[in-house]
C-alpha positions as CSV (number, residue, x, y, z in Angstrom):
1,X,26.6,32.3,83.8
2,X,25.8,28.2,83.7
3,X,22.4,29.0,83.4
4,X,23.1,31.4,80.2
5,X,25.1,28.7,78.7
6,X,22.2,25.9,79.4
7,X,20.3,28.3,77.4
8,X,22.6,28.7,74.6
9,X,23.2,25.0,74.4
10,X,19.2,24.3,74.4
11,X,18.5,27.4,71.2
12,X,21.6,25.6,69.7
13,X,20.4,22.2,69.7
14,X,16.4,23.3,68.9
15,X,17.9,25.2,65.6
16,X,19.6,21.4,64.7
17,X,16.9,19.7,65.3
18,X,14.7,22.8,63.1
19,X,17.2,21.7,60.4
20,X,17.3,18.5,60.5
21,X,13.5,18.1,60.6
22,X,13.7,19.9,57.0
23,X,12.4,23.3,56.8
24,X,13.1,23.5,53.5
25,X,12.3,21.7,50.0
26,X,13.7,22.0,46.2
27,X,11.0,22.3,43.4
28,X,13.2,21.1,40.1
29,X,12.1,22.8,36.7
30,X,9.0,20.8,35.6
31,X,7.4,19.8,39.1
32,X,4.9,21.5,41.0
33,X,3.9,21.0,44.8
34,X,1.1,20.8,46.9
35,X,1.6,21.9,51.0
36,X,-0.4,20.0,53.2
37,X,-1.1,20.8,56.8
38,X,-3.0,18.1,58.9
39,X,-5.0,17.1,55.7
40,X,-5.8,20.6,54.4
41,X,-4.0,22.2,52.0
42,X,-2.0,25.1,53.0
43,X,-0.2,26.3,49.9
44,X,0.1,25.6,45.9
45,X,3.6,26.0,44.6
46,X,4.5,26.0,40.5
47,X,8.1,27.7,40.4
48,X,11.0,26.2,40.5
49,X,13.5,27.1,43.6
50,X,13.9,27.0,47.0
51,X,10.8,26.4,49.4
52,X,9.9,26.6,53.2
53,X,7.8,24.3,55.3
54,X,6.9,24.0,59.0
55,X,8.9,20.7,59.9
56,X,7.3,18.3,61.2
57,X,3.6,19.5,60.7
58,X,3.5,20.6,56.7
59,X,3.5,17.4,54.0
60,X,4.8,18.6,50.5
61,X,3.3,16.2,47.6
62,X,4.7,17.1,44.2
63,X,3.6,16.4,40.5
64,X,5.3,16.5,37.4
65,X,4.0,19.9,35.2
66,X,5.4,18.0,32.1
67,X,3.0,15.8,29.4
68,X,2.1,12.2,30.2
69,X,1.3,9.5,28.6
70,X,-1.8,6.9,29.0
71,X,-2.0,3.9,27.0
72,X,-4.8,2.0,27.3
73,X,-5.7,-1.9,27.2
74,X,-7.5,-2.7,23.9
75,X,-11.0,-3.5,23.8
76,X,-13.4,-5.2,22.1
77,X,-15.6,-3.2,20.8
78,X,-18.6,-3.8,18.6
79,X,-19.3,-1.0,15.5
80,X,-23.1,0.6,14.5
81,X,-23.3,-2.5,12.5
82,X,-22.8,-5.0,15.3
83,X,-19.2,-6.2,13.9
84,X,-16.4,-6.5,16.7
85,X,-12.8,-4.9,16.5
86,X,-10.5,-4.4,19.1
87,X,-9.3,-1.0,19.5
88,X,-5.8,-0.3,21.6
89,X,-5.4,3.9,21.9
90,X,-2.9,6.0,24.0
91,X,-3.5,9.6,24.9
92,X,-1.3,12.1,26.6
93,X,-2.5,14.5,29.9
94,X,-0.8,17.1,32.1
95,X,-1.7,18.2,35.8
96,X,-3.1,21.9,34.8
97,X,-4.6,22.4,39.0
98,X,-2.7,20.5,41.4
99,X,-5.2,21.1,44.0
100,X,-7.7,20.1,42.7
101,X,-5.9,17.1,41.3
102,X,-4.5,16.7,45.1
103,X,-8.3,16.6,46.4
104,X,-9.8,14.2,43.8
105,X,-7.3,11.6,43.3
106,X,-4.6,12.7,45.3
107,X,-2.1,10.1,43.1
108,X,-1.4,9.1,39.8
109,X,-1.8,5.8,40.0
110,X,-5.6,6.8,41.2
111,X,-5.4,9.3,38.0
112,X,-4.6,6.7,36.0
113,X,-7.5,4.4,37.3
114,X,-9.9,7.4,36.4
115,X,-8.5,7.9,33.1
116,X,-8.7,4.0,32.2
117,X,-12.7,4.6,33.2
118,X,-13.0,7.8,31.1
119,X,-11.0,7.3,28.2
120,X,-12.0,3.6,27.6
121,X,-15.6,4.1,28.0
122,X,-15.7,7.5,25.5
123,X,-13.4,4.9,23.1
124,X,-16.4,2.2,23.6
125,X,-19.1,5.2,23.1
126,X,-17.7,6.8,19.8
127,X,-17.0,3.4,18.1
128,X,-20.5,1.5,19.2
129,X,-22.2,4.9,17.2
130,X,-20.3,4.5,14.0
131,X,-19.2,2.0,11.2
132,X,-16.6,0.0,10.6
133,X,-15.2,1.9,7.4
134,X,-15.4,4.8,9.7
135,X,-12.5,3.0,11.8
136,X,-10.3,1.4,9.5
137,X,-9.9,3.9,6.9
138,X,-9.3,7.9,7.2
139,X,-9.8,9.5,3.7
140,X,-11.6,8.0,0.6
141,X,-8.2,8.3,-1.4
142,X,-8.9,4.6,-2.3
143,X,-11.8,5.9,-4.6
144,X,-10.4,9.3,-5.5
145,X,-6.8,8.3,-7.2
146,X,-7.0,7.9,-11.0
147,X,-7.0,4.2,-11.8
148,X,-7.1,4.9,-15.5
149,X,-3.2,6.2,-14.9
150,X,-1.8,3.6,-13.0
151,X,-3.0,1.0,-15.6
152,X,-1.5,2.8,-18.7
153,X,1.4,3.2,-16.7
154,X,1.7,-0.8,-16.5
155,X,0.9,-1.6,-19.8
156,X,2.1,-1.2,-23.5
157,X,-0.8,0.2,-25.1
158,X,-1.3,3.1,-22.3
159,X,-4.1,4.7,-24.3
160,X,-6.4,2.1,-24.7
161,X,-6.2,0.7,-21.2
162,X,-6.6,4.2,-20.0
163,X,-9.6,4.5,-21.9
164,X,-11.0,0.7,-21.0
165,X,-9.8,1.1,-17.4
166,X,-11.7,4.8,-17.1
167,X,-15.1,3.7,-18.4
168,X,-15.1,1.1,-15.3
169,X,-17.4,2.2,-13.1
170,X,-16.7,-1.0,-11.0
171,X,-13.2,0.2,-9.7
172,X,-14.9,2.2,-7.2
173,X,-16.2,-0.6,-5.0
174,X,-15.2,0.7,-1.6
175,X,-17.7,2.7,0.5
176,X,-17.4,6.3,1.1
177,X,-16.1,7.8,4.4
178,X,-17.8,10.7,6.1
179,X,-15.8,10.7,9.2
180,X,-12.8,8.6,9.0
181,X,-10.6,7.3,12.4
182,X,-8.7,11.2,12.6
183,X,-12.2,12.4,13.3
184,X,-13.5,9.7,15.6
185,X,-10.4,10.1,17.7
186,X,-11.4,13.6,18.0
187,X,-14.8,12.2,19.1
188,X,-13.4,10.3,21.7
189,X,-11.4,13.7,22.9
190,X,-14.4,16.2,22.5
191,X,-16.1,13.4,25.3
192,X,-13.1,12.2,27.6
193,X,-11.8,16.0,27.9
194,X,-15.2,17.2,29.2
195,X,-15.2,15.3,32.1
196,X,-10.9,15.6,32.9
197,X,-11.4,19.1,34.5
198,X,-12.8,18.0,37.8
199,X,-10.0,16.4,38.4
200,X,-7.5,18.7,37.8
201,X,-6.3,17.3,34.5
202,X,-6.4,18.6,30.7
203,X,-6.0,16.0,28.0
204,X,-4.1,16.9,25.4
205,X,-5.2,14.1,23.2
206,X,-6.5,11.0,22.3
207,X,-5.4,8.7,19.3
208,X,-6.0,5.4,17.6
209,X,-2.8,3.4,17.8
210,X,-4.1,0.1,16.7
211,X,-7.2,-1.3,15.1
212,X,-7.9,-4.7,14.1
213,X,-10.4,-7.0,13.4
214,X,-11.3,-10.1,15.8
215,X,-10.9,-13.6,15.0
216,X,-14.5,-13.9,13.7
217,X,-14.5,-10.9,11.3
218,X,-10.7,-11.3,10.1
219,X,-11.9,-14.4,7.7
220,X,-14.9,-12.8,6.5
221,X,-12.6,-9.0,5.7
222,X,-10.2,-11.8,3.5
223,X,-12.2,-12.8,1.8
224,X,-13.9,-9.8,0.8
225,X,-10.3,-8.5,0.2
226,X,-10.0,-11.6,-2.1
227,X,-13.2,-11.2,-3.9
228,X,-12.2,-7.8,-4.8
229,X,-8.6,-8.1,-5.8
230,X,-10.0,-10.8,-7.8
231,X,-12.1,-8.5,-9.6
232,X,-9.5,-6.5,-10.3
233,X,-7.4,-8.9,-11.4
234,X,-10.0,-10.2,-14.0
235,X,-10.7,-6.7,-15.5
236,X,-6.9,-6.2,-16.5
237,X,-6.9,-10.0,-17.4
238,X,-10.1,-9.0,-19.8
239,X,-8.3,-5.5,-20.9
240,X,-5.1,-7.6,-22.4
241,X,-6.7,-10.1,-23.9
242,X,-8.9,-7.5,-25.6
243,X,-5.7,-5.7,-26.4
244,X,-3.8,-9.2,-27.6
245,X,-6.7,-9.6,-29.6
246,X,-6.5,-6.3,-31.4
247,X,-2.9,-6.8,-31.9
248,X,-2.8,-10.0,-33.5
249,X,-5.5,-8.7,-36.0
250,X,-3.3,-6.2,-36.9
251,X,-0.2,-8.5,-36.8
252,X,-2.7,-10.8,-39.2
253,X,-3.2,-8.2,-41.3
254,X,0.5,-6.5,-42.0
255,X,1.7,-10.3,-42.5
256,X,-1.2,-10.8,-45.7
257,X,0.0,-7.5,-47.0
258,X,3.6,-7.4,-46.7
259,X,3.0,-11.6,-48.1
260,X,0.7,-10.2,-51.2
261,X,3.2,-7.6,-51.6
262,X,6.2,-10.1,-52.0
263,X,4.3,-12.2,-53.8
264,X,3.7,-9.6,-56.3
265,X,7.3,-8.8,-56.9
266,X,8.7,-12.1,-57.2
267,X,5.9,-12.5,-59.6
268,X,6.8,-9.8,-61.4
269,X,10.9,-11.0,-61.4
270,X,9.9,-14.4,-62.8
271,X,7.9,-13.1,-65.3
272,X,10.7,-10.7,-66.0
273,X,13.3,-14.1,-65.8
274,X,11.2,-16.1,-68.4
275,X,11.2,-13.2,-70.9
276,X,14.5,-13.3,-70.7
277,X,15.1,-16.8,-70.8
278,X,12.8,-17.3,-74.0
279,X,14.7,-14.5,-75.4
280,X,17.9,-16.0,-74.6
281,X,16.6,-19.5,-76.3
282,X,15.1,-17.8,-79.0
283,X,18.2,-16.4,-80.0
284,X,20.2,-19.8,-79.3
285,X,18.1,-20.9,-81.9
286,X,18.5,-18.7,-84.8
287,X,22.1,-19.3,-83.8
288,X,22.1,-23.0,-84.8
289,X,19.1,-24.7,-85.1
290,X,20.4,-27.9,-85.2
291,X,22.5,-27.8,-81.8
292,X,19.5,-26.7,-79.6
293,X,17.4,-29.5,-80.7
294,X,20.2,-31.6,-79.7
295,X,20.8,-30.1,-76.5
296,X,17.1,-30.0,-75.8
297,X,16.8,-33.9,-76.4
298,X,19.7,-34.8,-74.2
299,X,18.2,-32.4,-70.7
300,X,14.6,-34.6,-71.8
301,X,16.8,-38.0,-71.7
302,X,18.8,-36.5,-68.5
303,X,15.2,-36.6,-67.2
304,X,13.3,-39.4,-68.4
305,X,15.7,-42.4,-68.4
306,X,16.4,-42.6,-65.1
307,X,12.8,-43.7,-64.3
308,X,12.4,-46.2,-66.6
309,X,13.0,-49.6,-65.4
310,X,13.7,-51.1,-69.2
311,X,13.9,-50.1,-72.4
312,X,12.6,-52.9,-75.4
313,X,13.2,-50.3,-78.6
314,X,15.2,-47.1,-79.4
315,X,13.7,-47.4,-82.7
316,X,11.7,-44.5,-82.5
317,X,12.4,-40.2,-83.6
318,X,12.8,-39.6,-79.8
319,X,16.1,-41.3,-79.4
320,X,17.0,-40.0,-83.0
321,X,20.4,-38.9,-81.1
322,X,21.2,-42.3,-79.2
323,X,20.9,-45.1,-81.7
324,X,21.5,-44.6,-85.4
325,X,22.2,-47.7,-88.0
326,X,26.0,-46.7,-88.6
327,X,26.0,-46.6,-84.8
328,X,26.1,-44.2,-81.8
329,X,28.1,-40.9,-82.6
């Protein structure tokens, strides 16, 4: 009977210890395991739920099934035409075979230190074989978009600067793309996710974050950019003065015909003023002969004797009316 109960005591306490030792394990919704046994591995779980292990002898390592993220240092990269840019990129990546990940580089950290080798040297590759328009820019929408429009639409004449501004064959200055940054980062892709199987990773994708240029090529891009806007700047300078020019010719004009024109009427009025004034004397003077040849002598002495300084005779026809021998009337 004691010896029964040893035995009971001894199953007991080996099932506790079974437990404790953990004889199960949990896979969440989104992680995937790898089972381990001395080294090798034993089993490959992807489902969520409930799991069983040998305690003490099986090793469970478990990934993440989600996307990740890489971001990348930048580099300094030189283009085809030996001009230097730094380039910064992220990309993102899943675990698609977690044994094979598991064998190759076992963690992420060493997935990540494979990816920084992969991804930064196709990102070195695809930029080295191309220009730098092909890197900057994505779409020649720059040469395509109808200058002609946006002028007119900033300027009061909109038909003639439409017509000036659409004859310039200069406003196209900018190089055509073939590829453009969308495609090189597809480039980079195409060559980084040919070499991410064999580790038990798909890339998802690869993009261009950030370009810019280095301190020895930024000067040298301003003042290209300065140059240019410049020559912008001087054609629209040169397409209103043209257009000042045509408008004060025509301002010239309308102010010698509308100044002929008023010239010709008041003409016309003062000629119509004095016909009526010598009519208006004329018959004054078949009135009373005598009284406008009075009145006319005294507007001409009104006139004249202000300005002279003296007077040594009256004794003259002209002042007929202001000295008389019976005496002034």
């Amino acid at each position: 009977m004691r010896k029964g109960v040893v035995i009971l005591v001894i199953i007991v306490i080996a099932f506790i210890l079974l437990f404790a030792a953990g004889p199960f394990y949990i896979l969440e919704e989104g992680e995937q395991a790898v089972v381990t046994r001395f080294g090798a591995i034993v089993t490959v779980d992807t489902e969520a739920g409930l799991k069983i292990k040998l305690p003490m002898v099986d090793t469970v390592t478990k990934y993440s099934k989600k996307i990740v993220s890489w971001d990348g240092e930048a580099q300094r990269i030189p283009t085809a035409e030996n001009q230097f840019i730094w380039v910064d990129t992220t990309a993102r990546w899943r675990i698609a075979d977690p044994a094979k990940f598991y064998e190759s580089v076992t963690t992420l950290n060493n997935a990540f230190s494979r990816m920084d080798d992969i991804i930064d040297s196709s990102v070195r590759t695809v930029i080295a074989e191309n220009l730098l328009k092909e890197a900057v820019r994505n779409t020649n929408y720059i040469n395509e978009k109808n200058e002609a429009i946006v002028a007119a639409e900033i300027s009061p004449n909109k038909a003639n600067v439409a017509q000036v501004m659409a004859s310039d064959e200069e406003l196209k200055i900018y190089e055509t793309v073939d590829k453009g940054r969308e495609l090189l980062s597809e480039d980079m892709f195409t060559k980084a996710s040919a070499i991410m199987p064999q580790f038990g990773i798909v890339l998802e994708d690869i993009v261009i974050r950030q370009i810019r240029y280095s301190d020895d090529l930024t000067q040298s891009v301003y003042n290209r950019m300065i140059t240019e806007r410049n020559q912008v700047a001087q054609r629209y300078r040169s397409t209103g003065e043209g257009l000042k020019a045509e408008w004060l010719g025509k301002l010239e004009n309308e102010q010698r015909s509308v100044l002929s024109q008023a010239y010709e009427t008041s003409e016309e009025i003062k000629g119509r003023a004095d016909a009526e004034a010598t009519r208006i004397y004329a018959e004054a003077t078949g009135r009373d002969p005598e009284f406008y040849e009075f009145w006319r002598s005294i507007e001409s002495y009104r006139k004249t004797l202000p300005e002279f300084s003296k007077t040594l005779s009256t004794n003259m026809d002209y002042f007929q009316y202001l000295y008389q021998k019976e005496g002034t009337e």
